[in-house]
N, C-alpha and C positions, 0 to 999 in steps of 0.2 A: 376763792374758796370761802364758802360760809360755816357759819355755827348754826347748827342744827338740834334741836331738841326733840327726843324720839319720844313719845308718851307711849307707855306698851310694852314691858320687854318680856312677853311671850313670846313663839315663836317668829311672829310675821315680824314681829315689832324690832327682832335682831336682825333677821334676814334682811331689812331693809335699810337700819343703819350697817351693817355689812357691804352693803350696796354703796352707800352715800360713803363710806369710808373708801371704799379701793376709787372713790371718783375726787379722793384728795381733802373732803372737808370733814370738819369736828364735831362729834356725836355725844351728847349729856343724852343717855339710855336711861329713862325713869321707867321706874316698877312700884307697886307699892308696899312689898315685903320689903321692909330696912337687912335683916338675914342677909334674903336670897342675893338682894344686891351687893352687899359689901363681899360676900363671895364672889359672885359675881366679878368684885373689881380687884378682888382679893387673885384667883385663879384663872383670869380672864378667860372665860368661857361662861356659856348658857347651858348648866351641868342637862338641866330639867329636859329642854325642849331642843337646844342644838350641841348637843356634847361633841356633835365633829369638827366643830367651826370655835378656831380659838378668833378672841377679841382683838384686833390693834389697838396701840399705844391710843389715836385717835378716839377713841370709842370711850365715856367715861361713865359707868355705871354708875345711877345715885338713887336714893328712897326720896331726894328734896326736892319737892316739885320746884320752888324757888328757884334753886342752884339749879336745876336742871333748864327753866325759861330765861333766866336772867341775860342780858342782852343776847340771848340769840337774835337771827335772820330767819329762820324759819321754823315754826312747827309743826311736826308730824304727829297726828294720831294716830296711832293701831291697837287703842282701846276695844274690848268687846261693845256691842253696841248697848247694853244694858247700862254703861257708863260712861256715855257719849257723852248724856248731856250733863252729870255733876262735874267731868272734867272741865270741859268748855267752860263750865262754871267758877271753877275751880282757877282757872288759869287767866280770866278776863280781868281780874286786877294785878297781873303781874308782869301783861307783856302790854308790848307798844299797839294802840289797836292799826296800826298803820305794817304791823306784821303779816306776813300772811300765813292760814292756818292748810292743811293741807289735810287730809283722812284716807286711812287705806283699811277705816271700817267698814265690814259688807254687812247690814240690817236696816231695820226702822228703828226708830225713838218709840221708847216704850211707853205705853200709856194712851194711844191712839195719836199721836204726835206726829206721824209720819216720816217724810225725809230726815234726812240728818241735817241738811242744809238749811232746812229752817229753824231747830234747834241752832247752831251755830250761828247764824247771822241775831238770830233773839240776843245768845249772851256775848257775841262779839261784834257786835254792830260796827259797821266798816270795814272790817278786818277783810281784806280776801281772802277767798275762800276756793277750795280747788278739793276734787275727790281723785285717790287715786286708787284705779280697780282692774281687772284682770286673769282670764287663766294662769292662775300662776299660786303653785307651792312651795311654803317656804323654808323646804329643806335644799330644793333645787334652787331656787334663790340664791340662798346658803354658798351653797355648792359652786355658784356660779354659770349655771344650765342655762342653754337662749332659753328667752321668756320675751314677750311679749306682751305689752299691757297698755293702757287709757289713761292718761289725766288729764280732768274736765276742767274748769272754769268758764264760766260767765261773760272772765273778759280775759280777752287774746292775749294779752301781753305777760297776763298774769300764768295763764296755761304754758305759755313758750318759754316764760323765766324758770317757772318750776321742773317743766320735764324737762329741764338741761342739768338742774341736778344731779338726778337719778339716770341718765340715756349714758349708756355706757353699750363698751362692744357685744355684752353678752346679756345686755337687759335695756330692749328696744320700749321706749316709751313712745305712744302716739300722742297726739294730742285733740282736745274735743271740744267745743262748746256747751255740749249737751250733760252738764249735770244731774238732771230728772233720770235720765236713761240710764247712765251710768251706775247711778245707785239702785237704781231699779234692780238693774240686771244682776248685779252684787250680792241683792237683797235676796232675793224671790228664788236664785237658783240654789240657796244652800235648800229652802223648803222642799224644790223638787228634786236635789240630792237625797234626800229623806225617803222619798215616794219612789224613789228611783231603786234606792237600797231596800225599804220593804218588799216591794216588789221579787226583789233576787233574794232576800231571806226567806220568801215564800217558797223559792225554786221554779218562779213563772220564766226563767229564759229569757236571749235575746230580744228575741220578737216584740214581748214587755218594755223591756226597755226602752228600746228605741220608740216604739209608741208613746210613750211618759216622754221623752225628749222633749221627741216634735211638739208631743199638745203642750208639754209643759210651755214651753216656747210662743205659742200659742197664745197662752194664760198672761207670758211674760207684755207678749204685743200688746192684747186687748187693756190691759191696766196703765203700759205705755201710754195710749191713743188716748184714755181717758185724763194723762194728768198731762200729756203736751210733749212726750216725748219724742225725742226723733225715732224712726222707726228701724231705720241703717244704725242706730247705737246697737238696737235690740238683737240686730242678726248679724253684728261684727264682735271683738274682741270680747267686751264687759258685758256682753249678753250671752250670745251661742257661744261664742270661745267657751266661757266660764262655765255654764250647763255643759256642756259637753265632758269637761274635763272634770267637773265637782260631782257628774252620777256616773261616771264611767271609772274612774282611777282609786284606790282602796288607802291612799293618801287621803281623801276625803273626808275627814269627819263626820261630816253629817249622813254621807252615804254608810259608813262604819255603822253611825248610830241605826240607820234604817234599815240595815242589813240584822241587826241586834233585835228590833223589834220584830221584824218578821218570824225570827227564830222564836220569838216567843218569848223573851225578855221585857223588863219592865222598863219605862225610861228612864227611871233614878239607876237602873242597873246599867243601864246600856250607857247612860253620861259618866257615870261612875269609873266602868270600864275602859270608858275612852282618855278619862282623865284632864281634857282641856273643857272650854267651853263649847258648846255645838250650837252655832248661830243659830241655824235655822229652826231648832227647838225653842228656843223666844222670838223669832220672829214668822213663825207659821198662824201665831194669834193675831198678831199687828197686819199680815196680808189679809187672811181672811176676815177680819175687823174694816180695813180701806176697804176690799173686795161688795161688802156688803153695804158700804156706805157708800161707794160710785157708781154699784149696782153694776158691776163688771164681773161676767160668770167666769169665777176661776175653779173648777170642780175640784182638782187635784190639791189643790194647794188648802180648800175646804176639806176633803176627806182629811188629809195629815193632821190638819187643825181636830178634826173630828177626833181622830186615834190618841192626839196625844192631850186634847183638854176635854174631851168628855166620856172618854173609855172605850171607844168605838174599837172594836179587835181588829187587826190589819186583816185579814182574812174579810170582812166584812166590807171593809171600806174598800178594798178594791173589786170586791163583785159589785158594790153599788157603782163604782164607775162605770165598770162595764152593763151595766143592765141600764144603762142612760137609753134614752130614746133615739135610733139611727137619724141622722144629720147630714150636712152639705160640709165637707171638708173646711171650707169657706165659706164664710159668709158675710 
């Protein structure tokens, strides 16, 4: 059994020591509200984000980042990606860099930075490093619902030690090589979440949808192919699993939030009202930013960009897709 440091105790960031605790090992759950936490460890529960899932004794809630990394065996991030990288920061003089670091953030590094992976290897040089991604929400998580998911690493041993972790009877972990894809597919499908939900706040119907999938998917390959991804990442679990289930299911945040915009709401109203962070609204700038600097046409993930950093009305940007010039499905 290991000592586990969970960074994150929002939702995913519980569901997942949840996880790591019914498979027998010890959880320091850091957040960065001191409050939220000591209630937290005070009424052992995640009042906020999981009020039906009480805590075990195993599970130690804390604001110390210290106390929370201090000899662990592993750490987990389920930081928003806006603070990937001051954490990683933040934590590189305090663990062993012979530790390994593990992420079950879906975004870019803000700033044109790209992967998470390379932020992480910058401020923890050495350390292994593994991302963990997947259809999967984390109230079902919570709950204890099969799920099914991907954790990458670089090197073999390191992918195999870690998803023995977390592989339990009701949360099937695979395992990958391909880190590129993996965060890819993490990344790029809360964006098309977005475009997916505008779309149906419009009231454009099925037919839309599933159209936005497939291209989206599309979008997800050609940026793949560009930075070296595997292509079987893209159209298994941490790619189409995860599109599928992030613009189809109302669990979705980011579909919530596009479903909000369409209606005609504003995005500080639509974030507002959903009340967590919504990935894909920071990281729809960071795609289309790579997009245009690999010179990889990603249209869809360009209009969202359009709608929510230069005023573009969703109504607009989806007739611009559609008024594209007819094309070869494939090319």
């Amino acid at each position: 059994m290991k000592r586990i440091a969970v960074l994150g105790a929002g939702s995913w960031g519980t569901a997942l020591a949840l996880v790591l605790a019914r498979n027998g090992h010890t959880i320091s759950l850091w957040g960065r509200n001191a409050d939220v936490m000591t209630d937290m460890r005070e009424h052992r529960i995640n009042a906020r984000y999981l009020p039906d899932h009480a805590l075990p004794a195993t599970i130690t809630p804390t604001a110390d980042l210290t106390v929370a990394v201090k000899n662990c065996d592993v750490v987990l991030i389920a930081a928003p990606s806006a603070t990937f990288s001051s954490l990683c920061e933040a934590i590189a003089p305090l663990v062993n860099m012979r530790t390994p670091i593990v992420w079950a953030t879906k975004g870019l590094a803000a700033g044109g930075h790209g992967l998470l992976h390379d932020v992480a290897r910058s401020a923890l040089p050495g350390a292994p490093l593994a991302v963990l991604s997947g259809p999967s929400f984390a109230a079902e998580v919570a709950a204890g619902l099969p799920t099914a998911i991907v954790l990458a690493s670089d090197q073999s041993d390191v992918a195999s030690n870690l998803s023995a972790l977390f592989h339990e009877e009701r949360f099937r972990v695979y395992t990958s090589n391909d880190m590129v894809g993996v965060q890819l597919g993490g990344a790029v499908k809360n964006v098309l979440a977005i475009a997916t939900g505008i779309a149906d706040g419009l009231g454009f119907g099925a037919n839309a949808r599933a159209g936005l999938i497939t291209r989206g998917l599309a979008e997800v390959r050609r940026l793949g192919a560009r930075l070296g991804a595997q292509d079987a990442t893209l159209t298994g679990l941490a790619g189409m699993g995860d599109l599928i289930l992030t613009c189809t299911d109302d669990q979705s945040r980011n579909r919530r939030f596009g479903i909000a915009l369409g209606r005609g709401e504003s995005a500080d109203d639509a974030a507002a009202h959903i009340g967590q962070v919504v990935e894909g609204a920071f990281t729809a700038a960071e795609v289309a930013d790579m997009a245009d600097r690999l010179a990889v046409e990603m249209p869809i993930c360009q209009q969202v960009n359009a709608v929510l950093s230069q005023g573009v009305a969703p109504q607009t940007a989806a007739q611009l897709l559609m008024d594209r010039a007819p094309r070869a499905e494939f090319n």
